[in-house]
FIKOLKOL-327444 format. One line per 2 residues: for each residue z, y, x of N, C-alpha, C. Coordinates in steps of 0.02 Angstrom, whole numbers, plus 50000, padded with zeros to 5 digits. Atoms other than C-alpha are relative to their C-alpha. Layout:
REM FIKOLKOL-327444
Z:Y:X:Z:Y:X:Z:Y:X; ...
END
This chain:
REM FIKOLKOL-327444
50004:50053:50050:55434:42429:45083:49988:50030:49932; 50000:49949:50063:55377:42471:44898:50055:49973:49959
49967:50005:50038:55477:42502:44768:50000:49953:49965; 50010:50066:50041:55498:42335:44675:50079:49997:49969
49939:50003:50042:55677:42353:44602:50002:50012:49926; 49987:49989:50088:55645:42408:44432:50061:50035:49982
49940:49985:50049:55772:42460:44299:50076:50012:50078; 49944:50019:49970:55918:42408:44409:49996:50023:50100
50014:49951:49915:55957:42502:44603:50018:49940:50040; 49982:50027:49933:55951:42390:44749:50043:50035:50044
49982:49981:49944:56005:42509:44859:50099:50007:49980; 49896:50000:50039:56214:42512:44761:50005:49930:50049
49964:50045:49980:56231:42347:44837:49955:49978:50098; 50003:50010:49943:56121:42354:45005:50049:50038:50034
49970:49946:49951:56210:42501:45047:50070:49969:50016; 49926:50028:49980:56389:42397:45070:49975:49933:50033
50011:50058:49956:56300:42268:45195:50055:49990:50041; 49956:50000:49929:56417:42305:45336:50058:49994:49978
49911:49989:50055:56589:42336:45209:50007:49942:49990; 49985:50096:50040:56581:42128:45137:49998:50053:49939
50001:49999:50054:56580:42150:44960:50057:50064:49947; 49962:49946:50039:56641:42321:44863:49959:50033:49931
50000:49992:50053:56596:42331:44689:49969:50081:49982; 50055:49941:50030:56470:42472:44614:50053:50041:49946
49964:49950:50048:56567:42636:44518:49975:49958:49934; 50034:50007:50047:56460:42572:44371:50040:49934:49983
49970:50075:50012:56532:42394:44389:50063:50010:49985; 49908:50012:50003:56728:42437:44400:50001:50061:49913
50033:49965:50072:56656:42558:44242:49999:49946:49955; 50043:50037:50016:56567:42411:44184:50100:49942:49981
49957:50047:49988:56741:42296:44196:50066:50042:49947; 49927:49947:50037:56872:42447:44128:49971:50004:49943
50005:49996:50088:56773:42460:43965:49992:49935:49964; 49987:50056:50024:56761:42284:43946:50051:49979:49990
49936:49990:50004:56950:42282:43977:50019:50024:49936; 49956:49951:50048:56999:42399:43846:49969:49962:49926
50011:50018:50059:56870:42307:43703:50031:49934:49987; 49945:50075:50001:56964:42141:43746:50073:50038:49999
49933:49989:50030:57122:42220:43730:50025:50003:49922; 49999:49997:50083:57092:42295:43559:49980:49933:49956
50024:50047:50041:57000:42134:43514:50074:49961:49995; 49974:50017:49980:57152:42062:43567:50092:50009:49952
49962:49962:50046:57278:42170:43486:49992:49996:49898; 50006:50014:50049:57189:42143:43318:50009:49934:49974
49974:50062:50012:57214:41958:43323:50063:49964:50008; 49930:50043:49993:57384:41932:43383:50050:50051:49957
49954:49969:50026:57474:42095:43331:49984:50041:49940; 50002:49984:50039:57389:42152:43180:49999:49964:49923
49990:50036:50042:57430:42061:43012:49949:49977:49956; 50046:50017:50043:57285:41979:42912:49995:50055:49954
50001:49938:50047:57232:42111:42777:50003:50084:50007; 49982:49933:49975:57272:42263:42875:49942:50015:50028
50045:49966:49956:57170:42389:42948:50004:50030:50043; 49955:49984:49961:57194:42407:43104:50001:50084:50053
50040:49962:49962:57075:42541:43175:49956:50074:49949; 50034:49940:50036:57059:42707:43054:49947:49975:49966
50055:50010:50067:56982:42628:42901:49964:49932:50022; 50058:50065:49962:56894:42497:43007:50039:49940:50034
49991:50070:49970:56910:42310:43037:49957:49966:50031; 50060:50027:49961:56799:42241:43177:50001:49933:50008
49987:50081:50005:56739:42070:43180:49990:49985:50075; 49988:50009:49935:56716:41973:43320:49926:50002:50044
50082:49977:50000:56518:42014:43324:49988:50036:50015; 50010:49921:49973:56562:42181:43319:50038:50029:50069
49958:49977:49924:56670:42174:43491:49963:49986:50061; 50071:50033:49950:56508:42068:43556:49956:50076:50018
50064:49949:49983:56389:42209:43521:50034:50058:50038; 49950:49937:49951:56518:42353:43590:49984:49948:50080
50009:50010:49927:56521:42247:43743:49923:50000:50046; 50073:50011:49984:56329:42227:43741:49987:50054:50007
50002:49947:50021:56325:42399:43712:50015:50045:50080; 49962:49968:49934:56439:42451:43884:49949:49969:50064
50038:50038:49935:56327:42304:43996:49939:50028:49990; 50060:49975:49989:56165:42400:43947:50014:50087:50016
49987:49908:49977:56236:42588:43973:50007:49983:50080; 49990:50021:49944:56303:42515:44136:49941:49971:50074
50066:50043:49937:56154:42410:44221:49926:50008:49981; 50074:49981:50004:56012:42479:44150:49994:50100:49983
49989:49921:50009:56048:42671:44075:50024:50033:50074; 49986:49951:49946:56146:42719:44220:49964:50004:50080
50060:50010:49923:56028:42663:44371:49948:50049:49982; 50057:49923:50010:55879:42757:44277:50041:50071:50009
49970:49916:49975:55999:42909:44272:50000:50014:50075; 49982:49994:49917:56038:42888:44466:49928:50000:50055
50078:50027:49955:55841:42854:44511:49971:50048:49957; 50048:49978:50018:55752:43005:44427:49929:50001:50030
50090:50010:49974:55587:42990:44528:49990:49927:49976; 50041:50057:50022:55571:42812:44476:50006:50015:49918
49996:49986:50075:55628:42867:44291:49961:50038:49980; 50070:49941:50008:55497:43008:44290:49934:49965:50010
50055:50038:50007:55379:42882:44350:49975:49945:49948; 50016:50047:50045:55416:42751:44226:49964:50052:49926
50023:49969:50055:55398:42888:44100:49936:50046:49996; 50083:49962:49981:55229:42966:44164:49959:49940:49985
50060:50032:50011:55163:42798:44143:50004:49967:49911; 49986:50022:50064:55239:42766:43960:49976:50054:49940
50039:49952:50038:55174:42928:43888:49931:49999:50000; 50058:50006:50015:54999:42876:43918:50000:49929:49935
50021:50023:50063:55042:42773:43777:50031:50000:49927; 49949:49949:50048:55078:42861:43614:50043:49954:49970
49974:50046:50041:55116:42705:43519:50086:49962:50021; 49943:50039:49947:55245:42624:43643:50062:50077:50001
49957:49944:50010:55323:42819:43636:50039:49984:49917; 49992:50000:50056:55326:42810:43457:50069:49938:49993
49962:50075:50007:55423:42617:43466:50050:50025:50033; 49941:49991:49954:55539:42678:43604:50043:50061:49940
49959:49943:50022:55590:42836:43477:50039:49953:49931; 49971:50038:50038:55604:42732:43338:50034:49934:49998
49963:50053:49975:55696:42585:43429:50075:50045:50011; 49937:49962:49975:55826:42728:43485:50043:50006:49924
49959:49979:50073:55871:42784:43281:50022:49926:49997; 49964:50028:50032:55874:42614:43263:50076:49976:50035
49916:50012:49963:56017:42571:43384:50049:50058:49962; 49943:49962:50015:56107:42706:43333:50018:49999:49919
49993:50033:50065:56092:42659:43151:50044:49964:49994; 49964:50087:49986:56149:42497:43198:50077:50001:50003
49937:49985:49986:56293:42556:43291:50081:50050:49959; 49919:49955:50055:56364:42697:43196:49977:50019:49924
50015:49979:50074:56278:42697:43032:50042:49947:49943; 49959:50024:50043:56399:42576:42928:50072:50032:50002
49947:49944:49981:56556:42695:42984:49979:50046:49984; 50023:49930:50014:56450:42839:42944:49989:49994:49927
50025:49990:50071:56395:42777:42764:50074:50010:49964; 49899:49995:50028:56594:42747:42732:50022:50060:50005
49951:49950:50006:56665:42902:42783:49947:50073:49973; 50030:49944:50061:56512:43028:42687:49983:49948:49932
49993:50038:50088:56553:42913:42532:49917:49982:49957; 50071:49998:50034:56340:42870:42526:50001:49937:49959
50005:50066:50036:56309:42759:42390:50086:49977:49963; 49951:50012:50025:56485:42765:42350:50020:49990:49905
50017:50037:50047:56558:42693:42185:50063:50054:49947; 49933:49931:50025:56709:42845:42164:49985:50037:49926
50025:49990:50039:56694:42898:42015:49955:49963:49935; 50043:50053:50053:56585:42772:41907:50020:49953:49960
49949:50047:50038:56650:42671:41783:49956:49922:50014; 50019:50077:49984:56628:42476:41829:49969:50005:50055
50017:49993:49943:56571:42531:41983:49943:50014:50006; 50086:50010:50028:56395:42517:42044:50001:50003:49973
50046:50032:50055:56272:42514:41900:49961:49944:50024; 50043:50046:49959:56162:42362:41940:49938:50025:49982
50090:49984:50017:55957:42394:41933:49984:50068:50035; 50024:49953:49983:55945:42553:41966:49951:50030:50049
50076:50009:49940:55766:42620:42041:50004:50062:50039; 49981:49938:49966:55752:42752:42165:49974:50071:49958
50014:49940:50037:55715:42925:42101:49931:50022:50000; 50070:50015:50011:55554:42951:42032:49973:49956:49960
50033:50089:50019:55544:42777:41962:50040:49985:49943; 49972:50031:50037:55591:42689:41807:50002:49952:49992
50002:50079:50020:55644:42517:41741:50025:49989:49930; 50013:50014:50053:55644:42471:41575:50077:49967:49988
49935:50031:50011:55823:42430:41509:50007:49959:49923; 49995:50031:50074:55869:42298:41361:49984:50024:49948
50026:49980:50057:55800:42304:41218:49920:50032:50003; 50027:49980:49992:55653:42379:41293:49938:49921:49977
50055:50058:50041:55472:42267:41226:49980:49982:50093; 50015:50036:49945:55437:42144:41365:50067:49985:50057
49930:49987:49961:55616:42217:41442:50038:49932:50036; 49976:50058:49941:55683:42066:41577:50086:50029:50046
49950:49976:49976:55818:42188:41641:50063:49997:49995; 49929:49978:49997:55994:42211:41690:50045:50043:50016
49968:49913:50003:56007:42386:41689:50033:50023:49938; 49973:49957:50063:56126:42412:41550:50028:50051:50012
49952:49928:50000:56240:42547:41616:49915:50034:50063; 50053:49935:49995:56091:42687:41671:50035:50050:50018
49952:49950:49956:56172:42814:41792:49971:50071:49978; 50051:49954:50029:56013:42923:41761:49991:50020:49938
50009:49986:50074:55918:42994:41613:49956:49943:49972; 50008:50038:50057:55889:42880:41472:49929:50031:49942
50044:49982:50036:55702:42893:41390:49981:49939:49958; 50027:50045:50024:55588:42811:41271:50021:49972:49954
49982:50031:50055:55684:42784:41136:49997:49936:49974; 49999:50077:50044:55654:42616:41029:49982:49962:50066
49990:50049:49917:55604:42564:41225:50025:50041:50070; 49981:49958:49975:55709:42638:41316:50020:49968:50072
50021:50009:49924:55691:42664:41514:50033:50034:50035; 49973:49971:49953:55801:42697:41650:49954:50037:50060
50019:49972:49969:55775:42836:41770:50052:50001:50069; 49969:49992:49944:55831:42858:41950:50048:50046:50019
49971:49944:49994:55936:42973:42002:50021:50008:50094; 49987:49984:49924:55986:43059:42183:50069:49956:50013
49924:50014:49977:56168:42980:42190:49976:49926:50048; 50030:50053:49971:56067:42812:42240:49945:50007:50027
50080:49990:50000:55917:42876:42338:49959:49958:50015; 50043:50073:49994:55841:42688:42355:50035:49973:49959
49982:50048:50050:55929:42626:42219:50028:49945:50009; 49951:50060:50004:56032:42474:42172:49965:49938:49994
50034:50063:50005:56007:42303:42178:50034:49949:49937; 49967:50019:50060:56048:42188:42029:50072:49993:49991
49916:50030:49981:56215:42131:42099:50025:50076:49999; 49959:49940:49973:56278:42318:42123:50000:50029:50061
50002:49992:49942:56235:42352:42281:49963:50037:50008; 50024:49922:49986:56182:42525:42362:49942:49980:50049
50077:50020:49928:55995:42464:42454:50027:50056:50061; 50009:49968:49920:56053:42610:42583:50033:49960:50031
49950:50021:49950:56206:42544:42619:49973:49933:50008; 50023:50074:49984:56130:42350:42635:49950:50018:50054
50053:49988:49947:56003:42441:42745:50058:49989:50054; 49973:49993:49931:56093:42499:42859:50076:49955:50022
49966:50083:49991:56218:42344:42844:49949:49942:50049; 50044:50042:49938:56054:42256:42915:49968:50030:50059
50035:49978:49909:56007:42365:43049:50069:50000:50038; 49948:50019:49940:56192:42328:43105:49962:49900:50003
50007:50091:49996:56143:42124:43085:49966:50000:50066; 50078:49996:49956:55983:42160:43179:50037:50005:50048
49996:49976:49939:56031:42259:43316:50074:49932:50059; 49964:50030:49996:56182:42145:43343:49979:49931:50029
50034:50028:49991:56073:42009:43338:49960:49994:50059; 50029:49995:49954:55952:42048:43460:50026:50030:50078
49970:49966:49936:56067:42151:43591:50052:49949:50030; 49963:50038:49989:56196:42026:43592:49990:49929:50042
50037:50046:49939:56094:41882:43632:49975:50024:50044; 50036:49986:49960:55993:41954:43752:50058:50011:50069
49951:50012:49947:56175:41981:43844:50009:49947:50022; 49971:50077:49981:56216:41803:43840:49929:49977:50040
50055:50055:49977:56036:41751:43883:49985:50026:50082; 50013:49976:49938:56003:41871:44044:50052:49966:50046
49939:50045:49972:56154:41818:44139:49968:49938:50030; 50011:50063:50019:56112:41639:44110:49932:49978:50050
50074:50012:49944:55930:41650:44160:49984:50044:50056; 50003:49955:49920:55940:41754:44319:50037:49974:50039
49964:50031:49948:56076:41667:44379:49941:49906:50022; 50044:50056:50007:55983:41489:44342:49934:50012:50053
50071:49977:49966:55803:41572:44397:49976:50027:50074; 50009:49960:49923:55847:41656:44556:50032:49946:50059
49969:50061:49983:55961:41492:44617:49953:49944:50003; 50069:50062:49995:55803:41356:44583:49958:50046:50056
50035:49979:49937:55702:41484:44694:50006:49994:50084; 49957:50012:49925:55814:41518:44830:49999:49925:50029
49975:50060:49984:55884:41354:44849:49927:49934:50003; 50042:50055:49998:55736:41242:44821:50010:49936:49980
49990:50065:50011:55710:41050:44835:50047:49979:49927; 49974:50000:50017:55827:40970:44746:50033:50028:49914
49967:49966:50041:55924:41087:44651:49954:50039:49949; 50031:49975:50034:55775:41187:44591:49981:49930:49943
50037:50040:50037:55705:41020:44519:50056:49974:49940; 49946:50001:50063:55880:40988:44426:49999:50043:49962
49997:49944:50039:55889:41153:44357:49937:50007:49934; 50073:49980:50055:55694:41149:44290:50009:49943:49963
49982:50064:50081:55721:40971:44199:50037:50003:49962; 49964:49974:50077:55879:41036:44110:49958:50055:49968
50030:49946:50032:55771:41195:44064:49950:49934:49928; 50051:50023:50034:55630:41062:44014:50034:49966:49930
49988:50005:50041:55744:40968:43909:50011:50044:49935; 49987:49960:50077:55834:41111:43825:49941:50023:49959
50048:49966:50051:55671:41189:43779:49971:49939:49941; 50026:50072:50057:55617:41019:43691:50061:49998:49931
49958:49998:50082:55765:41060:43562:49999:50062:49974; 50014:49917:50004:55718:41234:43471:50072:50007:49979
49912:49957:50003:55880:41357:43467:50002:49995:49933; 50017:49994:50082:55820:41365:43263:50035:49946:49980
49969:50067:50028:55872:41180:43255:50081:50002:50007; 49944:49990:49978:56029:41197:43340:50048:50064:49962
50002:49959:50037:56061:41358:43242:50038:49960:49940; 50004:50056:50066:56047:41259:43066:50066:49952:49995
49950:50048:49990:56148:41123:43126:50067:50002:50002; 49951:49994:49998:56290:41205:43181:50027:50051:49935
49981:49951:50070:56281:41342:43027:50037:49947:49940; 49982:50030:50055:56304:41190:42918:50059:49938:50015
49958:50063:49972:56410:41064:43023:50061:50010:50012; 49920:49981:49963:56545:41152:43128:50043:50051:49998
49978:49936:50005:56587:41317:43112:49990:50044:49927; 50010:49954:50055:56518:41380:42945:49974:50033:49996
50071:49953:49987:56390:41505:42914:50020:50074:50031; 49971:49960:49959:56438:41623:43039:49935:50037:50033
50035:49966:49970:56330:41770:43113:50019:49995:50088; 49960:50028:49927:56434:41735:43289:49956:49955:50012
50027:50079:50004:56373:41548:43275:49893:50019:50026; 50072:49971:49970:56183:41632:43265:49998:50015:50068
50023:49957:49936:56184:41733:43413:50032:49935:50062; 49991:50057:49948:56297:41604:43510:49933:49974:50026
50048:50053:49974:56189:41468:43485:49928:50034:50029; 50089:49977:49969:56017:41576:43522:50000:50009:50080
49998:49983:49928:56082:41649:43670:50013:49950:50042; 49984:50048:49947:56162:41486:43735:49955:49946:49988
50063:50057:50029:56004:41372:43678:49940:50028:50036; 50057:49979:49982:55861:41503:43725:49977:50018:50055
49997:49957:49918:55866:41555:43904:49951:49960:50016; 50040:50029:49967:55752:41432:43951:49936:50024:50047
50064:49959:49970:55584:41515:43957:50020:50053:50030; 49966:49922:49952:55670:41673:44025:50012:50008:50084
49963:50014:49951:55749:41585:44162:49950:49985:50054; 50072:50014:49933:55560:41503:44231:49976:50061:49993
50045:49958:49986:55486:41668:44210:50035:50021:50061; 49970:49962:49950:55630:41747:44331:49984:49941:50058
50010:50060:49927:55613:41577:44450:49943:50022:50027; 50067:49969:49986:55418:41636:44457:50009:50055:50030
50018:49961:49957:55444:41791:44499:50046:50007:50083; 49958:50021:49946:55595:41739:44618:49960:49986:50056
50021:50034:49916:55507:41628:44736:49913:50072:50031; 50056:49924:49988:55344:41793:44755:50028:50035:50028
49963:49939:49975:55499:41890:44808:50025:49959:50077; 49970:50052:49954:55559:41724:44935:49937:50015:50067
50039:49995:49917:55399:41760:45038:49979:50067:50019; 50001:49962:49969:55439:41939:45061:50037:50007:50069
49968:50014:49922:55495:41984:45228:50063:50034:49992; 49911:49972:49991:55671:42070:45190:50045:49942:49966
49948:50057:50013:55722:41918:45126:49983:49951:50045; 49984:50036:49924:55666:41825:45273:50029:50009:50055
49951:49985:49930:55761:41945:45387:50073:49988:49968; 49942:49967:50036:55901:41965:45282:50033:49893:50007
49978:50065:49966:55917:41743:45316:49986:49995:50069; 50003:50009:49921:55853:41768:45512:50086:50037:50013
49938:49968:49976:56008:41890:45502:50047:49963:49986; 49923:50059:50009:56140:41739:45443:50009:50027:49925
49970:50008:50067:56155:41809:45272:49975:49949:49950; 50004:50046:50042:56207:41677:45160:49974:50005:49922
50023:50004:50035:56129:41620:45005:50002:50032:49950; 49999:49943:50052:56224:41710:44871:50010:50056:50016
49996:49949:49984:56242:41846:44962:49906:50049:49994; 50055:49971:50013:56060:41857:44979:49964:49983:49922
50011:49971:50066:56019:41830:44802:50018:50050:49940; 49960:49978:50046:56144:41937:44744:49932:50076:50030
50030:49938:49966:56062:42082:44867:49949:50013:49995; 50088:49962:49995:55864:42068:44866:49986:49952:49943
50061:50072:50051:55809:41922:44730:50030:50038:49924; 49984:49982:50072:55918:41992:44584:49985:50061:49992
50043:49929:50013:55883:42164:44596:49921:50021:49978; 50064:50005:49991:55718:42132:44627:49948:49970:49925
50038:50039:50081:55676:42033:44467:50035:50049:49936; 49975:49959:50056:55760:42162:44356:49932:50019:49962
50054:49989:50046:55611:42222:44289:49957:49953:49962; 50046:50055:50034:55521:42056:44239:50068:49979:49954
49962:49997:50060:55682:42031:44138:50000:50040:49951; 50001:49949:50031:55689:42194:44070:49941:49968:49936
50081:50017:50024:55500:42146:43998:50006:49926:49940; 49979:50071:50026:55561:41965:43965:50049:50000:49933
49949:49975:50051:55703:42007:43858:49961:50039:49933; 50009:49943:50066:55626:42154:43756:49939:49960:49954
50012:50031:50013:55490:42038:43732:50032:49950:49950; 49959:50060:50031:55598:41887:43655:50041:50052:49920
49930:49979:50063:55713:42014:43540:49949:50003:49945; 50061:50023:50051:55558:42013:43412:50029:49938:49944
49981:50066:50022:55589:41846:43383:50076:49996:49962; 49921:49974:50017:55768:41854:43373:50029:50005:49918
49997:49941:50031:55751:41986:43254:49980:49948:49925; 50045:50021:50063:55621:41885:43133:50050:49939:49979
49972:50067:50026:55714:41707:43135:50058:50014:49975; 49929:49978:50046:55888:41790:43109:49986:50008:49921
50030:49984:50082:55797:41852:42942:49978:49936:49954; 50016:50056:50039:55718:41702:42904:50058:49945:49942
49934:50048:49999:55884:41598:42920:50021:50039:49943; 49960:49985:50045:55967:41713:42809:49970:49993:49936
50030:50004:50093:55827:41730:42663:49997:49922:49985; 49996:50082:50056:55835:41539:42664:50059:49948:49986
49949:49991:50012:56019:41556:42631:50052:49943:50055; 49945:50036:49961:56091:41484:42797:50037:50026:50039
49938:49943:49993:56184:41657:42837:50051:49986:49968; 49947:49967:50033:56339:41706:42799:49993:50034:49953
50011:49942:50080:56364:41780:42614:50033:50065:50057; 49971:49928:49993:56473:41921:42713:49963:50038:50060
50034:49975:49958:56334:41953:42815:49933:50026:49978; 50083:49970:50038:56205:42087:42746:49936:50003:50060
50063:50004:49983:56049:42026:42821:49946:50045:49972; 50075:49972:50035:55873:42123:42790:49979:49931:49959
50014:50069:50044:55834:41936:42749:50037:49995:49951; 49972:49986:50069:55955:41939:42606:49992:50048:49980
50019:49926:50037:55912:42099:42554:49924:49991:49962; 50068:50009:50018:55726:42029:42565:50034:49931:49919
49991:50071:50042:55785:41859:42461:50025:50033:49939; 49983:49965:50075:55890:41956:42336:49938:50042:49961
50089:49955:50046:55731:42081:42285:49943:49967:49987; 50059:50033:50032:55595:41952:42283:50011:49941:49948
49971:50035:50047:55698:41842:42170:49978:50012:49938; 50005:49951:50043:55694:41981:42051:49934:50041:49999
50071:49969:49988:55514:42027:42097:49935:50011:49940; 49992:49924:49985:55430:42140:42030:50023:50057:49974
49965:49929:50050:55541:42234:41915:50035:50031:50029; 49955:49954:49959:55657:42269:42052:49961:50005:50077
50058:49993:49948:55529:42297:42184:50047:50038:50063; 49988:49957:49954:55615:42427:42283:50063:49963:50048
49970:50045:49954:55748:42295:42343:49985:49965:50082; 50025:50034:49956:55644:42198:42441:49942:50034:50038
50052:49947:49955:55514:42342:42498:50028:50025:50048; 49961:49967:49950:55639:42446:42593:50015:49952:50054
49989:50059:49936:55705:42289:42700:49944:49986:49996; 50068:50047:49991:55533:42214:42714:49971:50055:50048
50054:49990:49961:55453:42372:42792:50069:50023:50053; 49966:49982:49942:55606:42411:42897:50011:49945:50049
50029:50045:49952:55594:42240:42976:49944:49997:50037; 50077:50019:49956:55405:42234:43009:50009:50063:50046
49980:49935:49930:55437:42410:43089:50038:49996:50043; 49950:50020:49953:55588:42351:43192:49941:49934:50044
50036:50046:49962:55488:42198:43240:49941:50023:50041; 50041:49977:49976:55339:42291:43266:49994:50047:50061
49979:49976:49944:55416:42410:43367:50009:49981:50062; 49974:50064:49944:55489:42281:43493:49931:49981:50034
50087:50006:49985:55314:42223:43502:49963:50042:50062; 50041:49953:49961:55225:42366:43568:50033:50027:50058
49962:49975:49953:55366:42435:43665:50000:49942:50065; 50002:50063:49946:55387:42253:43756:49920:50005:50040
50033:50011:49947:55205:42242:43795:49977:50072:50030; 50006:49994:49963:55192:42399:43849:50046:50011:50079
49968:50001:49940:55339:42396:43979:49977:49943:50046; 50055:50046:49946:55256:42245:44065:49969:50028:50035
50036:49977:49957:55135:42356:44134:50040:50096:50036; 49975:49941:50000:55238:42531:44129:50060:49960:50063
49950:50038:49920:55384:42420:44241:49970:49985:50076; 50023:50023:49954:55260:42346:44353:49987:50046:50067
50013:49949:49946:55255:42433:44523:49910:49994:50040; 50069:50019:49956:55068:42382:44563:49945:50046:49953
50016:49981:50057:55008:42453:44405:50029:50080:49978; 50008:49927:50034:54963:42643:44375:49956:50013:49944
50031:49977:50070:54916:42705:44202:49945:50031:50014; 50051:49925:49990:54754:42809:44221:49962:49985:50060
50026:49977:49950:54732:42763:44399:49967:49957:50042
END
């Protein structure tokens, strides 16, 4: 039979046919580190006192216990199968190096996770952008090094660079200079553009990894259940899809940012992930029923095995890769509307968006230029990335499909 499993190993759960049901190392893995981030989450809400910190300098929200968990379900069901399958991992990657660009996206998709993950803990404890030392803290304006901005009093001068960290030229118009302590400089409010960076490549990543947990789940279970099962049940399942998709997640989004909960980054990802599954869910139904008229899932019901048993065994495995594709695909999006939402101020203030980063700098456009440049091209590059990488795993996943050949 060919290889058609993708990402994710069939053979962890054929191989316990004869046993009944015994749980994958990866899974009771997969369950003990989810354990321990619900404990701590757990621990911080009942036994640690408002105001306190409970965790060496650090207070995690409840976003940030999402993405840790999002974080363990992709080391778990997608990292550790490629580790355990090097000939299919050597193959995926023989056919992903014939394309430099999709290399390029995959390297620069990796910094950014790890940005994401440990670069707001990392800017805190090497004091970048820090305010130690400075009288009134921040300076506000300040341009990156290299660059000047024209401070009060200056002819034409618009600025609110009075305190000048840098050197001071130009006399009767006198012009702030950059200096290394800010190497992207400040934003009017006081704010260190690195640290707001990499404040939004936590949003982002958060954003896009998080949903994509809630949404897989959702549409594999949904997609592989309308296949299997048929008549009926498939046709219930596809008219709730049809409806939900007739209400965009954007609306729902909006609604609840301003209605029920408050402008909450949680509330985002919720609602996307529990609004968007739709299209996800008919792509996996599609490739579901293609997998329904293979023949190991026709022996595998001549042999008496029951329904979820056999979707759990050959239909879910089996569609791992058109998710994989599906997903990386969608986080794009994600990525862009989260931004949108925020530059058209229906984030959270305590949530540094690239989109507020973009909204604050083009406000102020173009004297403080470098605000809104830095987030602007680190989005289109994050987005762009996603992009190329998504379409090319479509064909780099596909088992029918050789690069070259």
């Amino acid at each position: 039979m060919t290889d058609v499993s993708g990402p994710v190993d069939a053979a962890d759960v054929d191989g316990r046919a004869s046993r009944g049901f015994r749980p994958a190392p990866r899974t009771v893995g997969a369950v003990v580190a989810v354990g321990v981030i619900a404990a701590a989450f757990v621990y911080q809400r009942v036994a640690v006192p408002s105001g306190i910190v409970p965790f060496w300098g650090w207070r995690p929200t409840p976003i940030d216990y999402l993405l840790y968990v999002s974080l363990v379900l992709t080391g778990c069901y997608l990292v550790v199968p490629l580790a355990r399958r090097p000939r299919t991992t050597r193959r995926y990657w023989r056919r992903l190096r014939e394309r430099p660009s999709a290399v390029a996206s995959l390297g620069y998709l990796l910094a950014f996770a790890l940005v994401g993950t440990f670069g707001p803990g990392a800017v805190d404890r090497f004091d970048v952008g820090s305010a130690e030392g400075l009288r009134g803290g921040v300076p506000p304006g300040q341009p990156p090094p290299g660059f000047a901005v024209p401070m009060p009093g200056a002819v034409g001068g618009e600025s609110q660079t009075v305190y000048c960290l840098g050197e001071v030229t130009g006399g009767a118009d006198p012009v702030c200079h950059g200096t290394w302590r800010f190497p992207l400089g400040t934003t009017v409010a006081g704010g260190d553009v690195v640290d707001l960076l990499v404040e939004g490549a936590r949003v982002a990543l958060e954003v896009a990894l998080v949903t994509a947990a809630v949404i897989v789940p959702i549409a594999v279970a949904v997609g592989t259940v309308a296949a299997y099962y048929g008549g009926w049940v498939d046709e219930l399942l596809m008219r709730y899809v049809d409806v939900q998709l007739v209400v965009p997640a954007l609306f729902v989004v909006i609604i609840a940012q301003e209605t029920f909960a408050g402008r909450s980054l949680l509330v985002v990802v919720l609602a996307f992930g529990l609004f968007d599954w739709g299209a996800t869910a008919r792509i996996v139904r599609s490739e579901a029923l293609q997998r329904m008229r293979s023949g190991y899932v026709r022996a595998a019901a001549d042999a008496g095995s029951g329904g979820p048993r056999t979707i759990r065994r050959h239909l879910v495995p089996n569609v791992s890769s058109t998710v994989v594709t599906a997903v990386t695909n969608k986080m794009p999006t994600l990525v862009v509307v989260e931004a949108g939402i925020a530059y058209l101020g229906f984030s959270s203030p305590l949530s540094q968006s690239w989109g507020t980063t973009l909204s604050m700098g083009l406000s102020r456009a173009p004297l403080y230029w470098w605000t809104a440049l830095f987030a602007g091209v680190l989005l289109v590059a994050t987005v762009g990335a996603l992009h190329l990488l998504g379409d090319a795993l479509r064909d780099v996943l596909d088992p029918r499909t050789e690069v070259g050949g």
